[in-house]
C-alpha positions as CSV (number, residue, x, y, z in Angstrom):
1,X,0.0,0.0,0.0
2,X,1.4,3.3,-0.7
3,X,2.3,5.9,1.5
4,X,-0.6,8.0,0.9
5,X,-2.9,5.4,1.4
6,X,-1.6,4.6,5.0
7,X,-1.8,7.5,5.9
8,X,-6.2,8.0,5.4
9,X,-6.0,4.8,7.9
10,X,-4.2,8.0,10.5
11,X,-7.0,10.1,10.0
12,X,-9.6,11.5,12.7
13,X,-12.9,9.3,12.7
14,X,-14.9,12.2,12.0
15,X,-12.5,12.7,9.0
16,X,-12.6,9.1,8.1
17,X,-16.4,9.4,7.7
18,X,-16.7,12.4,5.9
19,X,-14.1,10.8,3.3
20,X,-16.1,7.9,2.8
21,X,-19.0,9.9,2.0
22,X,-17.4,11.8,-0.1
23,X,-16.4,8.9,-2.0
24,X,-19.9,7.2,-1.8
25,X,-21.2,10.6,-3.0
26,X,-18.6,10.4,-6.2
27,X,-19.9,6.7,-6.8
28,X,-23.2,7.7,-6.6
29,X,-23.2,10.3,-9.3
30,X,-22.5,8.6,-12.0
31,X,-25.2,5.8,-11.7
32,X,-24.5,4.4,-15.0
33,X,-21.3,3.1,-14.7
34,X,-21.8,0.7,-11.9
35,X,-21.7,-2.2,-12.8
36,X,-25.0,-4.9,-12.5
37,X,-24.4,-8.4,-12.4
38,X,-26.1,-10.9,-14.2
39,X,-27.0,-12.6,-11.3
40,X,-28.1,-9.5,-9.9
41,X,-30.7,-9.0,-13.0
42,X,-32.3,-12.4,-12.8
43,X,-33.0,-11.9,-9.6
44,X,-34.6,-8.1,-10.0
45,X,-36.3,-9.7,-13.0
46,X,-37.7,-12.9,-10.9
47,X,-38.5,-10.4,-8.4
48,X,-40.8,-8.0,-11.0
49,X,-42.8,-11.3,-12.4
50,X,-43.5,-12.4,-9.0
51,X,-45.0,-9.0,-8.8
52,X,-46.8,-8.9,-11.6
53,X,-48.3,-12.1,-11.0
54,X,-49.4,-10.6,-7.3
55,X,-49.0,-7.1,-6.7
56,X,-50.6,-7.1,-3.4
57,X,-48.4,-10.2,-1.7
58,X,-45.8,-7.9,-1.1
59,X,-45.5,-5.0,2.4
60,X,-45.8,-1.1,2.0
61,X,-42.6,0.4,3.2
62,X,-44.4,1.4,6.3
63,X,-45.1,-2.2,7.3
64,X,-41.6,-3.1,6.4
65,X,-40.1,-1.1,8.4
66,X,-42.0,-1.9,11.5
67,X,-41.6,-5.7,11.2
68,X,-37.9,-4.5,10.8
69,X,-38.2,-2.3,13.9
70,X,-39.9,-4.8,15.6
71,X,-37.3,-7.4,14.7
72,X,-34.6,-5.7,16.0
73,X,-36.2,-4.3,19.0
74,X,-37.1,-8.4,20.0
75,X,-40.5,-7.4,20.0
C-alpha cells in the first residue's frame, strides 16, 4: 500500500467518515457506470414477475419497516 494510502488509515474518525461519504457521494453520481451483475438482474427480473403475477403479496414500506423495527427491537 502506498504511502498516501496509509496515511487516510491515521486520520480523525470524524475525517474518516466524511471521506467515505465523499467517495460514496462520487460513486453515486455517476449511476451508469456501476456495474450490475447478471445474477443481480435475474433476480430483480424474478423479483418483478412475482410481482406482476401478485402485486398485493408484497408489504408497503411502512409495514416493512415496522416488522424491521420490531425485529430488532425483540418485540
Amino acid at each position: 500500500m502506498s504511502a498516501e494510502f496509509t496515511q487516510v488509515f491515521e486520520l480523525p474518525l470524524s475525517e474518516k467518515l466524511q471521506l467515505v461519504e465523499d467517495l460514496w457521494d462520487s460513486i453515486a453520481s455517476v449511476p451508469e457506470q456501476i456495474p450490475v451483475l447478471d445474477w443481480q438482474k435475474e433476480e430483480l427480473a424474478r423479483r418483478k414477475a412475482a410481482y406482476l403475477q401478485n402485486p398485493d403479496s408484497g408489504s408497503s414500506w411502512e409495514e416493512a419497516k415496522e416488522r424491521i423495527r420490531n425485529q430488532h427491537n425483540g418485540a
